[in-house]
DRENMARLO-298605 format. One record per residue (C-alpha): residue in three letters; y, z negated, x negated. Coordinates in steps of 0.5 Angstrom, whole numbers, padded with zeros to 4 digits, always signed. Each point is the difference from the previous one (the first is absolute). Example, Ala and Ser with C-alpha at 12.3 -4.5 7.8 and 13.67 -1.06 7.14 Angstrom:
<rs>
ALA-0009-0016-0025;SER+0007+0002-0002;
</rs>
This chain:
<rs>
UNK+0318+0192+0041;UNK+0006+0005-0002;UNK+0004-0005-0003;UNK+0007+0002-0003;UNK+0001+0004-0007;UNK+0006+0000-0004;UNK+0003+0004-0005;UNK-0001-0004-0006;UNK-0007-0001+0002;UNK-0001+0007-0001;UNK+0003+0001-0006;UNK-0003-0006-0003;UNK-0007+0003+0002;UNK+0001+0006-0003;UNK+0002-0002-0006;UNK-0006-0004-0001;UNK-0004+0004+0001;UNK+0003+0006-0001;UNK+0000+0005+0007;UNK+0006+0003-0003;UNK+0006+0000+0005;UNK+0001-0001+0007;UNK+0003+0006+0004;UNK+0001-0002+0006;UNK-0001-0007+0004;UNK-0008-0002+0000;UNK-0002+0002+0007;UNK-0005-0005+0004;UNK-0006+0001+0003;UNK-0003-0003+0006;UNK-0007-0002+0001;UNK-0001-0007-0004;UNK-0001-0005+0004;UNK+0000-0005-0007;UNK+0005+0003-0005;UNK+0005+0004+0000;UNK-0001+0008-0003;UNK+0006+0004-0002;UNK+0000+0008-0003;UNK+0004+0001-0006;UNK+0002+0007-0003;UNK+0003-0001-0007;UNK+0001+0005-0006;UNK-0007-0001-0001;UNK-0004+0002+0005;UNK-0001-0004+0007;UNK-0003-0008+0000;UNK-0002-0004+0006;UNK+0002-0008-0001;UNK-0004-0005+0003;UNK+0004-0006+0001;UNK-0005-0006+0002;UNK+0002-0005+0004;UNK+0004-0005-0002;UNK-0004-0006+0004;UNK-0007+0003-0002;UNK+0003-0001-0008;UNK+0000-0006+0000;UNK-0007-0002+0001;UNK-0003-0003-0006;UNK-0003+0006-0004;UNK+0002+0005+0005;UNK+0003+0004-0006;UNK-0006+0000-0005;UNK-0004+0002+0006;UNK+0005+0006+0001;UNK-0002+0002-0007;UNK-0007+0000+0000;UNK-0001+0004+0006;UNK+0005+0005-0004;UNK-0006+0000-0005;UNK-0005+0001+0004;UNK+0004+0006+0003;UNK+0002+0002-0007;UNK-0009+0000-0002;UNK-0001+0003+0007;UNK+0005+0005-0003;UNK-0003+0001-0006;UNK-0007+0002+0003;UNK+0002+0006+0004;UNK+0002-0005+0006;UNK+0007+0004+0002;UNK+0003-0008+0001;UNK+0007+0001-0001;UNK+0002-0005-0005;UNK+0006-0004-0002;UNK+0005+0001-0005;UNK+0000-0004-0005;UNK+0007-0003-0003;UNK+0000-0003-0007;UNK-0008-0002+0002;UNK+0001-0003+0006;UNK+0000+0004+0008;UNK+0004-0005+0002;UNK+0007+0000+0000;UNK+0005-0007+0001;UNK+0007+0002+0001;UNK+0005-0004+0004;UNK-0005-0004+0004;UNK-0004+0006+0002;UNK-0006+0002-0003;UNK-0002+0008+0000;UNK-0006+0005-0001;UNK+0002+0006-0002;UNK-0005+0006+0001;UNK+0000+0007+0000;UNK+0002+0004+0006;UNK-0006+0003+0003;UNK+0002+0006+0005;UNK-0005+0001+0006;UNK+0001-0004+0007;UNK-0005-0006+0002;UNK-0004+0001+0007;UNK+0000-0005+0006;UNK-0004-0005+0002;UNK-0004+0005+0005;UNK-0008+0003-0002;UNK+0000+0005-0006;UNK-0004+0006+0001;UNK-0007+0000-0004;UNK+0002+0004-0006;UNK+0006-0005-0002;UNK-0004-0005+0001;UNK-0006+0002-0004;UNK+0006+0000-0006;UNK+0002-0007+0000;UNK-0008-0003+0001;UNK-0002+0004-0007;UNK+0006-0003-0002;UNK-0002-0007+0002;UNK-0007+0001-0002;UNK+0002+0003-0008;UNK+0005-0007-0001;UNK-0006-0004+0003;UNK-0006+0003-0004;UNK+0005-0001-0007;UNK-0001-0007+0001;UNK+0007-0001-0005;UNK+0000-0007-0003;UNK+0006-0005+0000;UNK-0002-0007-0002;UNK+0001-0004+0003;UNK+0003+0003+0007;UNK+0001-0006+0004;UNK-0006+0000+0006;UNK+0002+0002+0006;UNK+0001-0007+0005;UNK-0003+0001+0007;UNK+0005-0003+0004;UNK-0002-0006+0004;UNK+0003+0000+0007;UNK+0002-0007+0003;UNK-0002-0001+0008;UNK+0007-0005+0000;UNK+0004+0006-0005;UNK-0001+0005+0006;UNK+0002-0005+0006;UNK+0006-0003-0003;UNK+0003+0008-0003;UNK-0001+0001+0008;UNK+0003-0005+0002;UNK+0007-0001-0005;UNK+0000+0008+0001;UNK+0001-0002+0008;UNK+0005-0006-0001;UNK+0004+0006-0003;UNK+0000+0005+0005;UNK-0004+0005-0004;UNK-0002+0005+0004;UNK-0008+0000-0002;UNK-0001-0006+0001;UNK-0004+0000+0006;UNK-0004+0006-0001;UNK-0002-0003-0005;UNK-0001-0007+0001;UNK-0005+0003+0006;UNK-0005+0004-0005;UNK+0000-0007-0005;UNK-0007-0001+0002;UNK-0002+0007-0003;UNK+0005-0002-0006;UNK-0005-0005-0001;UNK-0006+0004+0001;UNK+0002+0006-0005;UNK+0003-0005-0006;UNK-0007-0004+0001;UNK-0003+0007-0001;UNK+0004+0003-0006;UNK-0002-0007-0003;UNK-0007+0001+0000;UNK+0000+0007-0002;UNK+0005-0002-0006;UNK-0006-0004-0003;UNK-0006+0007+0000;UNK+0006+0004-0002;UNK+0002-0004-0006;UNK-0007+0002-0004;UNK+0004+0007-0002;UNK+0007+0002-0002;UNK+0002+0006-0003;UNK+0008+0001-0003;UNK+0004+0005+0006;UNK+0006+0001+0002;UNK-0002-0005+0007;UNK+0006+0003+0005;UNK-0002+0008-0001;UNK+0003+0001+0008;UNK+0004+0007+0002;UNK+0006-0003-0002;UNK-0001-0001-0008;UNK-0002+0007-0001;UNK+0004+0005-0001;UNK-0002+0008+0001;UNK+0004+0007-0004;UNK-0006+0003+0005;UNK-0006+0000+0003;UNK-0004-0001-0006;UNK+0004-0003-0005;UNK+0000-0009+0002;UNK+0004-0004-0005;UNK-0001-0008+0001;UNK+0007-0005+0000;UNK+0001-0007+0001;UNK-0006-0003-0004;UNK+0003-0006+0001;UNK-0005-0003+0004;UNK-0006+0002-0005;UNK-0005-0005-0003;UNK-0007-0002+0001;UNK-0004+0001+0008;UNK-0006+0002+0002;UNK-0001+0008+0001;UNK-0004+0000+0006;UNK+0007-0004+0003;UNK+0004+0004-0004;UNK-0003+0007+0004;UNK+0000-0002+0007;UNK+0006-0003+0000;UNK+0003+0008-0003;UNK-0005+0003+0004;UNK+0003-0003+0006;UNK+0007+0000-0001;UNK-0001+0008-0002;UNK-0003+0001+0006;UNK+0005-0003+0005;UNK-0001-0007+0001;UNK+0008-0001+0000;UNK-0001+0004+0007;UNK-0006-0004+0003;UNK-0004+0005-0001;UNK-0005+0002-0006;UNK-0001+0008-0001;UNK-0008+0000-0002;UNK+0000+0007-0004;UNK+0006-0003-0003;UNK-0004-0007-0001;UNK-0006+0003-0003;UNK+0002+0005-0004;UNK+0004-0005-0004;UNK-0007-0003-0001;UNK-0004+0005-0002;UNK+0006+0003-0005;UNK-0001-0007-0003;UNK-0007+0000-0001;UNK+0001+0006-0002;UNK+0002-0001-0006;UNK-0004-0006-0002;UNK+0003-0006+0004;UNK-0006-0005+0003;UNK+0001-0003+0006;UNK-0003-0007-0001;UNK+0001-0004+0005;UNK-0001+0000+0007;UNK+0006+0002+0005;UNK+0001-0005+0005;UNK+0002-0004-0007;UNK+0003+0005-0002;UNK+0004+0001+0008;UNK+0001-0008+0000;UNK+0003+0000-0008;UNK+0006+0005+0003;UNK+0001-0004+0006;UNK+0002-0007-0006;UNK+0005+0006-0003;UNK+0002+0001+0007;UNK+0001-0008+0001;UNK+0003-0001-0006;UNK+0006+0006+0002;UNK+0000-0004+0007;UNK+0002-0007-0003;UNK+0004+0003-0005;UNK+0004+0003+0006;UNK-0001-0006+0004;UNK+0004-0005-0005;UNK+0005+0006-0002;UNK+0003+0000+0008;UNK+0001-0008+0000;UNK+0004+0002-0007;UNK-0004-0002-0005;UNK+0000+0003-0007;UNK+0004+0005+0003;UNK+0008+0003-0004;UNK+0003+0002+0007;UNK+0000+0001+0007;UNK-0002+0007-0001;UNK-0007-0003-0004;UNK-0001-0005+0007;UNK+0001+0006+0005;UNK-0005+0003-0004;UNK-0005-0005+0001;UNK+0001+0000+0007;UNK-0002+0007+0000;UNK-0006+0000-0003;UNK-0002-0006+0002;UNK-0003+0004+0007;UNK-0002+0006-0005;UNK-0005-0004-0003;UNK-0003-0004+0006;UNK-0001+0007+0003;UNK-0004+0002-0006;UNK-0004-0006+0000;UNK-0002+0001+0006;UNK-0002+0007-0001;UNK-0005-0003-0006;UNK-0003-0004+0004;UNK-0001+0004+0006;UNK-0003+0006-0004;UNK-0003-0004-0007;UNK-0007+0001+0002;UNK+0000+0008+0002;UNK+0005+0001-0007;UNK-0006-0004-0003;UNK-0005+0004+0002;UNK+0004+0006-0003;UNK+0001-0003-0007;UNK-0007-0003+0000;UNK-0003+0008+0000;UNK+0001-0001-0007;UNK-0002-0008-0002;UNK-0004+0001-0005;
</rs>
């Protein structure tokens, strides 16, 4: 979330990691539904400052978590992959300056795209891209497991019914589907235990929205800040999906498949069976929902701004589960074409 950057601040992050000096206030930039992001123009070139959540930080390990996946941005780099990594400051890319944290990174000109399919063509970039960082098999002992989450039947009714004692709009709508909350968390679940036999270091959230294009044929990746371990077949048709238009509810097959034969292309396998691969995605969905359903009765949250956001999304993800759930055996059938 954009949270206020003063001038001393700014000055201190240059200083320590030597961008030179500002030539005008930093410019916000709109998007981040977790951090703010600011653009800063100095004597020294053009940067992006993240600064991260004030609430996230102050999880246990958050902040070697940050750093490990600027490492594996920073190995992905290293290996042709165009990660656009994180300045190191005095050896470290976070930077704690008045309460705040910072990351500061280069500024990559060229524009993200919406949430809407893409044409096959750019499609095709991004699943190579996909399937050279999983055919690296990069390791980081020891990377934590990803964790499965298990979703209590009583979690989803009592989140209903605090959101409805408060007034919150989605609490009906919601509460009224609660019965496929529980159907689609016991299917994430059981997927969860046939995926975990496979994990490949990637980048895990490689949406429209974290890359950014200086043309048609020149992606770079950002926001790496998800990155770790995940099962590549999950991996691939969660970015298939969300290149081929999930977000508006209907999903591009030309789009969808040629994500996939890129991917394939280049020697990425697909070793798993894709209605897991389907109810894997639907867990990454679930996850995103409670994390939206407690920031609206104002859990972990900095301000109002952050709880109004979560009322938003809360709806938004809901209408993406029930999309996934209505298509997962028609998308499966797409992606098993090539299970090997």
């Amino acid at each position: 979330m954009r949270r206020a950057i003063d001038k001393s601040q700014i000055e201190l992050l240059c200083n320590a990691c030597g961008l030179g000096n500002p030539l005008q206030e930093p410019q916000a930039v709109s998007g981040g539904l977790l951090h703010g992001l600011w653009r800063l123009n100095t004597t020294q070139g053009t940067f992006a400052l993240k600064q991260l959540n004030a609430v996230i930080m102050q999880k246990p390990f958050i902040h070697d978590s940050y750093r490990l996946s600027e490492d594996i941005a920073q190995a992905m780099a290293s290996q042709g992959v165009p990660a656009v990594v994180a300045l190191s400051c005095n050896g470290d890319p976070l930077q704690e300056i008045e309460g705040a944290t910072f990351i500061a990174y280069p500024w990559i000109e060229g524009e993200t795209l919406s949430a809407e399919a893409v044409e096959p063509e750019r499609a095709r970039l991004i699943g190579a891209l996909l399937g050279r960082m999983h055919a690296l098999h990069l390791q980081f002992p020891p990377l934590p497991l990803p964790e499965w989450e298990h979703f209590r039947d009583d979690d989803w009714d009592l989140l209903t019914v605090h959101a409805y004692d408060a007034g919150i709009a989605w609490a009906t709508p919601v509460r009224a589907v609660m019965h496929k909350l529980i159907e689609w968390s016991h299917l994430s679940e059981q997927a969860g235990e046939r995926l975990s036999h496979a994990y490949v270091v990637s980048h895990r959230d490689l949406a429209q929205k974290n890359v950014i294009w200086q043309d048609e044929h020149s992606p770079w990746l950002i926001d790496w800040e998800a990155a770790g371990l995940v099962n590549p077949t999950m991996e691939l048709v969660s970015t298939a999906l969300d290149w081929s238009g999930l977000a508006t509810g209907v999903v591009r097959e030309d789009t969808f498949v040629a994500m996939v034969e890129s991917y394939v292309a280049v020697g990425g396998i697909v070793q798993d069976a894709g209605i897991d691969a389907l109810h894997g995605v639907m867990g990454i969905w679930l996850n995103w929902l409670v994390f939206n359903m407690r920031r609206s009765l104002g859990e972990s949250i900095f301000d109002e701004e952050e709880r109004q956001v979560g009322i938003c999304e809360t709806p938004l993800a809901i209408a993406r589960l029930r999309t996934l759930a209505h298509y997962a055996e028609q998308w499966a059938s797409w992606i098993d074409r090539w299970h090997s």
